[in-house]
TORKOL-4160 file (C-alpha; in steps of 0.2 Angstrom, whole numbers, padded with zeros to 4 digits, m for minus):
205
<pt num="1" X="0000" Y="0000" Z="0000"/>
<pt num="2" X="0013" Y="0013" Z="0003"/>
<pt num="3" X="0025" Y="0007" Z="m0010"/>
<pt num="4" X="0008" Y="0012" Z="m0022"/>
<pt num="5" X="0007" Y="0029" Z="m0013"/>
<pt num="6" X="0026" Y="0032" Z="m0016"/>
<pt num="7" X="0024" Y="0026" Z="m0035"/>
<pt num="8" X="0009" Y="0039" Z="m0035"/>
<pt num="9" X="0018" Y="0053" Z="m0029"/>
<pt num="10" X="0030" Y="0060" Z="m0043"/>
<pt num="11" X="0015" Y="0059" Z="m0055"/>
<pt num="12" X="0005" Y="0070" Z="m0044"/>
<pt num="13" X="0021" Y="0083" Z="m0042"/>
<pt num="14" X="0024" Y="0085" Z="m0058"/>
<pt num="15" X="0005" Y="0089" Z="m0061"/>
<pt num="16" X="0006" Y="0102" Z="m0048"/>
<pt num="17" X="0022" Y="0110" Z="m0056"/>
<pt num="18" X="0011" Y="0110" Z="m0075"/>
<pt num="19" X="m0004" Y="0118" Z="m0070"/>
<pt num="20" X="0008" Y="0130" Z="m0059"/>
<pt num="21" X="0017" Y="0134" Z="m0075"/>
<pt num="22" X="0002" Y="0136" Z="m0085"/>
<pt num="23" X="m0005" Y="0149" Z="m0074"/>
<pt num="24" X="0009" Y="0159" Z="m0072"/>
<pt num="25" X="0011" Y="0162" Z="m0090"/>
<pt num="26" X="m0010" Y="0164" Z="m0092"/>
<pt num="27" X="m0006" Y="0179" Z="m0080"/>
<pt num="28" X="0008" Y="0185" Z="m0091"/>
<pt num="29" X="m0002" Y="0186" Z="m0104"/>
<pt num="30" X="m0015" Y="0193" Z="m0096"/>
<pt num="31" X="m0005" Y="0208" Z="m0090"/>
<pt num="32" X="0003" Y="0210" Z="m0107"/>
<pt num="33" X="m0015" Y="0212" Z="m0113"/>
<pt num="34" X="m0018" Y="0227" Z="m0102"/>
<pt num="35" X="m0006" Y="0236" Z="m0102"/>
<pt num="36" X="m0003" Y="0251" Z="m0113"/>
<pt num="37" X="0013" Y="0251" Z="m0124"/>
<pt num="38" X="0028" Y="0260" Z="m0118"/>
<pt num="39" X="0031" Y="0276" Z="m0127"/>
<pt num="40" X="0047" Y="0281" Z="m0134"/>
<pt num="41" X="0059" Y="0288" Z="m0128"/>
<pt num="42" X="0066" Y="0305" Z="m0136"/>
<pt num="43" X="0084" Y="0311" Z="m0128"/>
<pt num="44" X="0082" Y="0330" Z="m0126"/>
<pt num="45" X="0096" Y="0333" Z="m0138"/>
<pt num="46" X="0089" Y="0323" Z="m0151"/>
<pt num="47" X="0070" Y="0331" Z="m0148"/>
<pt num="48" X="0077" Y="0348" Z="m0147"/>
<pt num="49" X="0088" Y="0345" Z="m0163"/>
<pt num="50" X="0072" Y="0338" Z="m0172"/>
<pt num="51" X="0062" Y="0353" Z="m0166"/>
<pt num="52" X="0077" Y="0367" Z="m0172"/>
<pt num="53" X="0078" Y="0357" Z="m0190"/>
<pt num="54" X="0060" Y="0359" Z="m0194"/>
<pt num="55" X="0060" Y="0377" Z="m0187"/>
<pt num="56" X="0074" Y="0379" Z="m0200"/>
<pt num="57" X="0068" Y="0370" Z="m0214"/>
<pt num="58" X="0049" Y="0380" Z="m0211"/>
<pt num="59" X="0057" Y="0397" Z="m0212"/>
<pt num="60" X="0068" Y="0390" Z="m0229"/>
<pt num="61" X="0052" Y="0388" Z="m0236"/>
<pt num="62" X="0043" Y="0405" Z="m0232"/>
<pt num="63" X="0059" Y="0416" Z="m0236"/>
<pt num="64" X="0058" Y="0420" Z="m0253"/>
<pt num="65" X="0071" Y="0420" Z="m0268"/>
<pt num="66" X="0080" Y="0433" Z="m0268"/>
<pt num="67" X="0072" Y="0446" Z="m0283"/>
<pt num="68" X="0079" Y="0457" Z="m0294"/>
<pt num="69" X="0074" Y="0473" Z="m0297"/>
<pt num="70" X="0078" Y="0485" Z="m0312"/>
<pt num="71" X="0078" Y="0502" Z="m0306"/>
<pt num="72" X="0078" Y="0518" Z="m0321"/>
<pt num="73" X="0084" Y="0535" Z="m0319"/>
<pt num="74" X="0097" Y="0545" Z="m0316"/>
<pt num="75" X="0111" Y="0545" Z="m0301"/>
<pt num="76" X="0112" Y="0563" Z="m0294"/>
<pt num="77" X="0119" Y="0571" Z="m0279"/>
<pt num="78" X="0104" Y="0570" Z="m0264"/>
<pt num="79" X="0108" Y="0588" Z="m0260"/>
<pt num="80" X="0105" Y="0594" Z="m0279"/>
<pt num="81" X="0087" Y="0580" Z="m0278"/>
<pt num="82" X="0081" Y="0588" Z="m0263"/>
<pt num="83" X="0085" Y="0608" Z="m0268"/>
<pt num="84" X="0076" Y="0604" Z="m0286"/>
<pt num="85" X="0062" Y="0600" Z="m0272"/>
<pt num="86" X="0064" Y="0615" Z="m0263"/>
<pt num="87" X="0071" Y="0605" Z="m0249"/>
<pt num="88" X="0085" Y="0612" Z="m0239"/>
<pt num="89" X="0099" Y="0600" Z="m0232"/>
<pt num="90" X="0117" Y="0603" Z="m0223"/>
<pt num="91" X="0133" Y="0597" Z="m0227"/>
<pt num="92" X="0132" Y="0580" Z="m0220"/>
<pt num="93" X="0125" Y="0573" Z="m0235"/>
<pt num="94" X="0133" Y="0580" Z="m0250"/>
<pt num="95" X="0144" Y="0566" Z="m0254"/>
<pt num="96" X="0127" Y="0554" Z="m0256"/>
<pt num="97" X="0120" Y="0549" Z="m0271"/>
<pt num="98" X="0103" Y="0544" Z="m0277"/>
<pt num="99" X="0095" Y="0538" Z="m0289"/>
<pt num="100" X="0079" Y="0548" Z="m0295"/>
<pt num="101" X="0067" Y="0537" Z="m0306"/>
<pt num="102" X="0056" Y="0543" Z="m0320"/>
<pt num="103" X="0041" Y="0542" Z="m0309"/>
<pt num="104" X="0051" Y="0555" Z="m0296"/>
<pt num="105" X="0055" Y="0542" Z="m0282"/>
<pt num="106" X="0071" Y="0547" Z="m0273"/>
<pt num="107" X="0082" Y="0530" Z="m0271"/>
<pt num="108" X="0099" Y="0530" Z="m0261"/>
<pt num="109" X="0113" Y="0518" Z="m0266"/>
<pt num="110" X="0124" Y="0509" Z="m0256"/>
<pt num="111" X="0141" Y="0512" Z="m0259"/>
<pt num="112" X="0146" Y="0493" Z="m0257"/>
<pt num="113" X="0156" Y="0484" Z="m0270"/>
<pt num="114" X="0146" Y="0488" Z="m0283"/>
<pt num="115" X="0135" Y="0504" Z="m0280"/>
<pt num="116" X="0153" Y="0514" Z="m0277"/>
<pt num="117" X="0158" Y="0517" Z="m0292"/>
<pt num="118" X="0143" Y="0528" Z="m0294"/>
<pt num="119" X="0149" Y="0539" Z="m0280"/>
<pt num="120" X="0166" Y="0539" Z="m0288"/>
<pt num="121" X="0164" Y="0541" Z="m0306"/>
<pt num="122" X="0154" Y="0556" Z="m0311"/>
<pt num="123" X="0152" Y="0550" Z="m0328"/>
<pt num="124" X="0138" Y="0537" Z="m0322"/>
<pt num="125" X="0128" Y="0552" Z="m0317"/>
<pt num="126" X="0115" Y="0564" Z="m0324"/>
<pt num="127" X="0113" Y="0550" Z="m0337"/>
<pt num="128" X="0099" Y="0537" Z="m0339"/>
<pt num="129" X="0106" Y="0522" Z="m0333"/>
<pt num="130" X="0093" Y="0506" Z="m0328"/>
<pt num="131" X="0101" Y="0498" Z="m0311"/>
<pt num="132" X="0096" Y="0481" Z="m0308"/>
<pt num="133" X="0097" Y="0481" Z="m0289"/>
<pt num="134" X="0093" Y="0470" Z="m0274"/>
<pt num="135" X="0082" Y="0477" Z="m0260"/>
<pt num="136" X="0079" Y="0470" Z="m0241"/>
<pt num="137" X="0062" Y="0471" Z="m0234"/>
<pt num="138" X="0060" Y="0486" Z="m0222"/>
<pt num="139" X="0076" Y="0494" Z="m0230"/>
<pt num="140" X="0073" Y="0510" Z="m0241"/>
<pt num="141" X="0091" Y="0508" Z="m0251"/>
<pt num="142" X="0096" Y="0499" Z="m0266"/>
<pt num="143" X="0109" Y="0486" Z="m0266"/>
<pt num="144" X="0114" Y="0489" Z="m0285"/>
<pt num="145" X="0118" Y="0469" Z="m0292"/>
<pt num="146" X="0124" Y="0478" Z="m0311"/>
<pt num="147" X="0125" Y="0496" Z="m0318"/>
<pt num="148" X="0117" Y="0497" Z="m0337"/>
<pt num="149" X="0119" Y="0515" Z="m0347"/>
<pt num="150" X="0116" Y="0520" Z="m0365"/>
<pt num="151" X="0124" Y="0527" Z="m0379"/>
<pt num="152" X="0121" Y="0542" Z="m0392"/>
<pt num="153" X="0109" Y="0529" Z="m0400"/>
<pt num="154" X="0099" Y="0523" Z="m0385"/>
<pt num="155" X="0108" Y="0505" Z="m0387"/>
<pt num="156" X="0109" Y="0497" Z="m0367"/>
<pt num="157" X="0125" Y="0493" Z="m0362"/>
<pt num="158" X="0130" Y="0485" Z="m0347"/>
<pt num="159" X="0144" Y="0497" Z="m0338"/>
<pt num="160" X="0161" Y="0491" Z="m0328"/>
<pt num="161" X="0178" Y="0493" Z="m0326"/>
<pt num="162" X="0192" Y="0484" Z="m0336"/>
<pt num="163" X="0211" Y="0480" Z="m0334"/>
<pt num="164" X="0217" Y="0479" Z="m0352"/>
<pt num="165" X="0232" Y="0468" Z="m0345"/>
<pt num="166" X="0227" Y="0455" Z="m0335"/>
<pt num="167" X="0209" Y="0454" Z="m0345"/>
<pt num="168" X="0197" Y="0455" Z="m0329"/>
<pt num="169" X="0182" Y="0466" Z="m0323"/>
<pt num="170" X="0183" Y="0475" Z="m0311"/>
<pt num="171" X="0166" Y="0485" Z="m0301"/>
<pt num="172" X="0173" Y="0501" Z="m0293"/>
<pt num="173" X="0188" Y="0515" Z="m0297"/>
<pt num="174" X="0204" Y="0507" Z="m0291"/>
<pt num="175" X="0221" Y="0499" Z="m0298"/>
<pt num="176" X="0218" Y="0481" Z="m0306"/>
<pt num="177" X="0220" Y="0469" Z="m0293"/>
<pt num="178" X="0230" Y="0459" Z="m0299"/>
<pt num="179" X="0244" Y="0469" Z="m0308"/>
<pt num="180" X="0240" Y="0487" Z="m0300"/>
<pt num="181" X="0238" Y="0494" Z="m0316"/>
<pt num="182" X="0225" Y="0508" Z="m0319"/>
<pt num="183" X="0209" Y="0502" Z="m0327"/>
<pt num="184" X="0195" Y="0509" Z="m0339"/>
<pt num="185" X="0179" Y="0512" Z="m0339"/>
<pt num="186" X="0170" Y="0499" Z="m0352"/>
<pt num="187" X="0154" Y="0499" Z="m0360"/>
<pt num="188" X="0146" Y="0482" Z="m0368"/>
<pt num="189" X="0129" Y="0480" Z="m0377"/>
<pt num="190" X="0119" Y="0468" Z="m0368"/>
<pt num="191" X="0100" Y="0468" Z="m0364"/>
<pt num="192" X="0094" Y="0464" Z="m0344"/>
<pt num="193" X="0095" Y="0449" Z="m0337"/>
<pt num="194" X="0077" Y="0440" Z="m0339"/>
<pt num="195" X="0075" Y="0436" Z="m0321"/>
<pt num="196" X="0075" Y="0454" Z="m0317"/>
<pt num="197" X="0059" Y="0462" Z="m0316"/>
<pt num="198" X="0054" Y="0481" Z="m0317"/>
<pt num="199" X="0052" Y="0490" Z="m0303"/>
<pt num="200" X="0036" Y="0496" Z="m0301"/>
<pt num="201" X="0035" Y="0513" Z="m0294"/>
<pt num="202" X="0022" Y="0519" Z="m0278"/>
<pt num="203" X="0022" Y="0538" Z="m0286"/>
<pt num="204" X="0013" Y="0537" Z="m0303"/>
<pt num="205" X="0021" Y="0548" Z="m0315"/>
């Protein structure tokens, strides 16, 4: 009789230890089942370096091209501009130039790399001239990008300076800079860039 027990007795243990089993992984299951999904999670480096590139790539997509503008007139002295106007100025601005557009806006140039030589060179005033000119938002002044004059015949040509040496342009009054030599004022024919688009004035003429 209790050699039967003792031959019963593993049988029944290792029942015990299934259903055990069985239970234990139900319960896993069941607690897999409820609960939510871990989210993510971000490093504040990463996040903020995500947040800063789609700030970035946003504002590249409202600023606008740059656009070109083709300004026409004539360069003159502001002092000369404002007396025609019966505006009286001091001495502080006698060496600034403008230009003044067929429709009477005034326009002052900045003497950057480019818009210098029309401070310099008297001969690219009191002439009509179209400047194709870049302008900043909130900024009444042209950056001029190319100066354009005409001849006796009305032909456009586009204006610079010119080292008959070393055969290379140069945008203001000043020895070549590469041999040092003096340069010349040159005169080309060419029409406007067609990217450029005419300015369109505020003061009707």
């Amino acid at each position: 009789m209790l050699h039967s027990i003792n031959r019963r007795m593993p049988h029944r243990s290792s029942l015990v230890l299934t259903m055990c089993l069985m239970l234990v992984f139900a319960l896993a299951e069941m607690q897999f089942a409820e609960s939510p999904p871990k989210a993510e999670v971000v490093p504040l480096e990463k996040e903020f370096a995500g947040k800063k590139s789609e700030g970035k790539d946003s504002a590249e997509k409202e600023k606008p091209d740059d656009e070109r503008e083709v300004f026409s007139g004539q360069v003159v002295m502001l002092q000369a501009a404002l007396k025609k106007r019966g505006i009286k100025s001091g001495e502080e601005i006698k060496d600034q130039v403008v230009l003044v557009t067929k429709s009477g806006e005034l326009w002052p140039i900045v003497p950057d790399w480019r818009g210098r030589a029309l401070y310099q060179d008297e001969r690219l005033r009191n002439r009509p001239v179209d400047l194709v000119c870049k302008r900043t938002p909130g900024v009444p002044w042209l950056q001029v990008l190319s100066i354009y004059s005409f001849d006796k015949k009305g032909t456009r040509q586009i204006t610079d300076y010119w080292c008959d040496i070393c055969s290379i342009p140069m945008y203001e009054i000043k020895p070549c800079d590469c041999c040092q030599a003096e340069i010349r004022l040159r005169f080309r024919d060419q029409d406007l860039p067609p990217e450029a688009h005419l300015h369109e004035p505020a003061v009707q003429p």
